[in-house]
KOLKE-274841 format. One record per residue (C-alpha): x, y, z. Coordinates in pm, whole numbers, plus 50000, padded with zeros to 5 digits. Layout:
BEGIN
XYZ ...
END
This chain:
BEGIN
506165031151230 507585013550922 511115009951021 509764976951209 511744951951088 510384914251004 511714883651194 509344856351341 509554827351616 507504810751305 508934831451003 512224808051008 509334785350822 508444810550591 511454823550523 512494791450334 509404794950104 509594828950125 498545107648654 495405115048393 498435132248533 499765147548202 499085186448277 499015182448598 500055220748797 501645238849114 498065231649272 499725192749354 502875213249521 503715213649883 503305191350254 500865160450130 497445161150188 494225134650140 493245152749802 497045163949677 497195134849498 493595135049371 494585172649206 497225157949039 494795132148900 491715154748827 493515175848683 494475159848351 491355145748289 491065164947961 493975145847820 492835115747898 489475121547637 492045135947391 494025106747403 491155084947385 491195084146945 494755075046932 494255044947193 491405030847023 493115028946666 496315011846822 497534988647071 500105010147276 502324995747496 501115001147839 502955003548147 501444996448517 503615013648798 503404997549062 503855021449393 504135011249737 506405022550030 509414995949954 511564981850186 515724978650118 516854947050013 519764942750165 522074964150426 523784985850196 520115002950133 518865006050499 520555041850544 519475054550270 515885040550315 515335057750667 517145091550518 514325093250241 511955080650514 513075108350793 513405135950535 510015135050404 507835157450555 505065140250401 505085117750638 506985127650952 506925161651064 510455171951233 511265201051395 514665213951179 513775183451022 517045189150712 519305180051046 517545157751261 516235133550979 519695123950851 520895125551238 518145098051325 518425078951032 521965073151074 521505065051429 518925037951358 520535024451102 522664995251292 519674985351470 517814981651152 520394962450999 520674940951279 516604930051219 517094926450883 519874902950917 517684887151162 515244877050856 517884869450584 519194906750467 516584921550373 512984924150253 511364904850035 508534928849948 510914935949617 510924900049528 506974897249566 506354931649363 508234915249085 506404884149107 503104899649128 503874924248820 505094895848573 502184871648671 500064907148635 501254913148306 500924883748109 497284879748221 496624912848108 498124903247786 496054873147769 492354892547845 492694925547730 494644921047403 493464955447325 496104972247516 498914948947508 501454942647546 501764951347911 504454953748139 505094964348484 507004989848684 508184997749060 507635028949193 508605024449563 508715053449777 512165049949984 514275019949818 514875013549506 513335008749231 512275044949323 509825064049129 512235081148875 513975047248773 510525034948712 510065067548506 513575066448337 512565026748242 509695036648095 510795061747899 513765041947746 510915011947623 508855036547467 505625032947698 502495053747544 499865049047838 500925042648204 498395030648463 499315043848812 498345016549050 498585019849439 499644987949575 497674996149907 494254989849869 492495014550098 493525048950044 495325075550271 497045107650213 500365091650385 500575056350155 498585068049778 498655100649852 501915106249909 502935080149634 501525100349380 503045137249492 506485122949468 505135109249093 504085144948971 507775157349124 509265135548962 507345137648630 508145178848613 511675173748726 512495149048430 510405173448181 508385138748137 504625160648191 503225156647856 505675121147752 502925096247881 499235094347898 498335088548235 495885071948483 495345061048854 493885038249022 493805051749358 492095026149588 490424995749573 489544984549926 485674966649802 486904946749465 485244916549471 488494898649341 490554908449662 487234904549891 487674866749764 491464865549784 491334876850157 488384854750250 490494820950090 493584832650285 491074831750630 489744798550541 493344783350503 494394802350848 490774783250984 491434750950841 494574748851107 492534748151385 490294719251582 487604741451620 487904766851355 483924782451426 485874795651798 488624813751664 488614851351664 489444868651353 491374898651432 491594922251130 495134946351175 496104976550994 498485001651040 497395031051217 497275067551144 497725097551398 494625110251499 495725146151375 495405129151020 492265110151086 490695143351216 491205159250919 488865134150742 491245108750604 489155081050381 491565048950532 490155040150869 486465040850697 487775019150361 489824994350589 486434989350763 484644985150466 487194959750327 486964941050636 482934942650638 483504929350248 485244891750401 483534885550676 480134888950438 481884862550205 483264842150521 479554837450591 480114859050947 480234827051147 483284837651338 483894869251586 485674892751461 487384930251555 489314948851379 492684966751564 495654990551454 499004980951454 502285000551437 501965035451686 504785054751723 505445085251972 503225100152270 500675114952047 497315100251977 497005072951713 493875053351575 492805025851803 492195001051954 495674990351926 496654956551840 498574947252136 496134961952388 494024940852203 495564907852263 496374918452623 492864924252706 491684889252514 494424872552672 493154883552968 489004870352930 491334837952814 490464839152487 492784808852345 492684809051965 493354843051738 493774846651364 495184878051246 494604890650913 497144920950824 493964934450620 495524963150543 498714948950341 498954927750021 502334913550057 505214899950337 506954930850477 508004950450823 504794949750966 503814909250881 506954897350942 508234915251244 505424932351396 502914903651352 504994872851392 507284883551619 506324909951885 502624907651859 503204864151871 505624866852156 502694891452347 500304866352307 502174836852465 502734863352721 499244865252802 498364825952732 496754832852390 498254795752283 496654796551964 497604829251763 498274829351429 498694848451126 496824837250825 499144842750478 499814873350293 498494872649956 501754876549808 501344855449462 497784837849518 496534831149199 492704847249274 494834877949421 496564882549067 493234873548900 491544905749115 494424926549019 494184918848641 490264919448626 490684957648846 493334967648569 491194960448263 488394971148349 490155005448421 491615006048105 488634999047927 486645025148177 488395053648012 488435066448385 491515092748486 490785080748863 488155070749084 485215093549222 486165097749500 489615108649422 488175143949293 486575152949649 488595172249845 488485145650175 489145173250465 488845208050576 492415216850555 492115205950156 489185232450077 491705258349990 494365239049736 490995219549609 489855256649498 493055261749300 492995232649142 489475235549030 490515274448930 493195251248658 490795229848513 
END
């Protein structure tokens, strides 16, 4: 579902512009689940007090890692990206999955490259991480002194910077306290979840467990900050229309298997939240839905989908559509591609004239303002990880959740 690659009738436009982990156990080991990464969080809490004396008679230098899926950045990485992505078993389930996951990546990989070049290369979600973390940093420097300096590190999940470089980096400038900070802001067991498993690897395999003191920030779909930052991206998509109260807002996020969603997975309930969040600050004067983007394969996936979507409001002749990728914080595969392109050339299909996508959020200023005011107040919190990231978030979790409370 993510090896979509962005190009756009309208992107040419754009393109111009363009843990406490510390002791954390075996109880994190094994196929990702919802609460796997919660464990590894939980877990360490007891560090995180111990470490507490230390941080308040110094100023250590703190590091935010920055984890999201990644995207390669040119076409030397595009193999390699869908071998990580087809050998993980976190996220796709193969049958004799060590042969057929190198066997399809390597088969896709021409195709892929062919999209990419399509859209200049490569992704830019790279360029916009890096953006985001500098203009993150320095105003963390500038309004909580306390902890500075600050800087920030990639974690993706298949392209480089991969998790372990961000490790190795951090190690090598001498980092004290690292913030783990999920870069999608609803959580799911197959984004944050399985971000933070392939941290706690990669933590015991460089003998790094007790090196940092650790802390996540595992989702933060109802901040106020990106609440805002949304609604002002909506208002700008608005402001391009004659009649901006007639335009349907059509929230999109990627979609999950229903397998996964059965099992209790938090993200279809926190993207609805987050959506319920703007259209309180846009005042509700516009209809709105909200629709899932990016199936893949026969089985059952969280819907309604997107295209269906527009189909169906193409067909009651609904004319003007505003999407809002609700779900994603910055230009990638499913914006670019998915959005612009397929889901743009479906609606002139069905004679939706006016559809449009409103801007990412990318390097908004009130976006990095949410992100620094979220950070701070987490360091100051003293908080190992949210609530909610302790509860064990389906029934196949009971078991490992057990263990891990056996540990504490």
């Amino acid at each position: 579902a993510r090896l979509k690659i962005a190009t756009s009738s309208y992107q040419a436009q754009r393109a111009m512009i363009r843990w406490t982990f510390g002791q954390a156990t075996a109880a994190v080991r094994g196929t990702a689940r919802t609460h796997y990464g919660a464990a590894a969080a939980a877990l360490c809490a007891r560090r995180f007090v111990a470490a507490g004396a230390d941080a308040a008679t110094s100023k250590p230098k703190t590091g935010i890692l920055m984890m999201n899926l990644g995207g390669p950045s040119n076409a030397e990485e595009v193999e390699p990206f869908l071998l990580r992505l087809f050998s993980d078993r976190e996220i796709i389930q193969l049958p004799f999955q060590d042969y057929l996951g190198p066997m399809i990546a390597k088969r896709r990989t021409p195709k892929i490259i062919e999209q990419y070049n399509e859209i200049g290369g490569g992704s830019p979600i790279r360029t916009f991480t890096e953006q985001q973390g500098e203009m993150l940093s320095a105003k963390l420097d500038e309004i909580c002194p306390e902890t500075a300096p600050h800087k920030a590190y990639i974690g993706f999940r298949y392209a480089p910077p991969l998790t372990e470089d961000a490790l190795q980096e951090m190690q090598r400038d001498g980092v004290e306290r690292v913030v783990a900070f999920t870069q999608y802001p609803q959580y799911s067991c197959s984004t944050t979840g399985s971000s933070l498993n392939e941290l706690y690897r990669q933590i015991s395999k460089a003998g790094l467990v007790d090196r940092f003191k650790w802390s996540v920030i595992d989702r933060w779909h109802t901040h106020p900050g990106l609440v805002r930052a949304f609604a002002k991206r909506v208002r700008e998509g608005l402001a391009s229309y004659d009649k901006p109260e007639d335009v349907l807002l059509m929230f999109s996020a990627h979609s999950l298997p229903m397998r996964v969603v059965d099992r209790g997975d938090r993200y279809p309930a926190e993207v609805a939240e987050t959506v319920g969040r703007v259209m309180d600050e846009l005042g509700r004067k516009n209809r709105h839905c909200l629709v899932w983007q990016s199936k893949v394969g026969p089985l059952p996936w969280l819907g309604p989908q997107t295209g269906d979507a527009l189909e169906g409001f193409g067909k009651r002749g609904i004319k003007d559509i505003l999407v809002i990728p609700i779900a994603f914080t910055s230009d990638h595969i499913e914006t670019l591609f998915e959005i612009d392109l397929e889901y743009g050339e479906l609606a002139e299909k069905h004679g939706i004239t006016g559809f449009r996508r409103c801007e990412s959020l990318n390097t908004d200023p009130v976006f990095i303002d949410a992100m620094a005011d979220l950070v701070s107040h987490h360091l100051q919190s003293g908080d190992a990880c949210s609530r909610q990231m302790g509860l064990a978030e389906h029934k196949e979790s009971v078991g490992t959740g057990a263990q891990a409370g056996h540990h504490l």
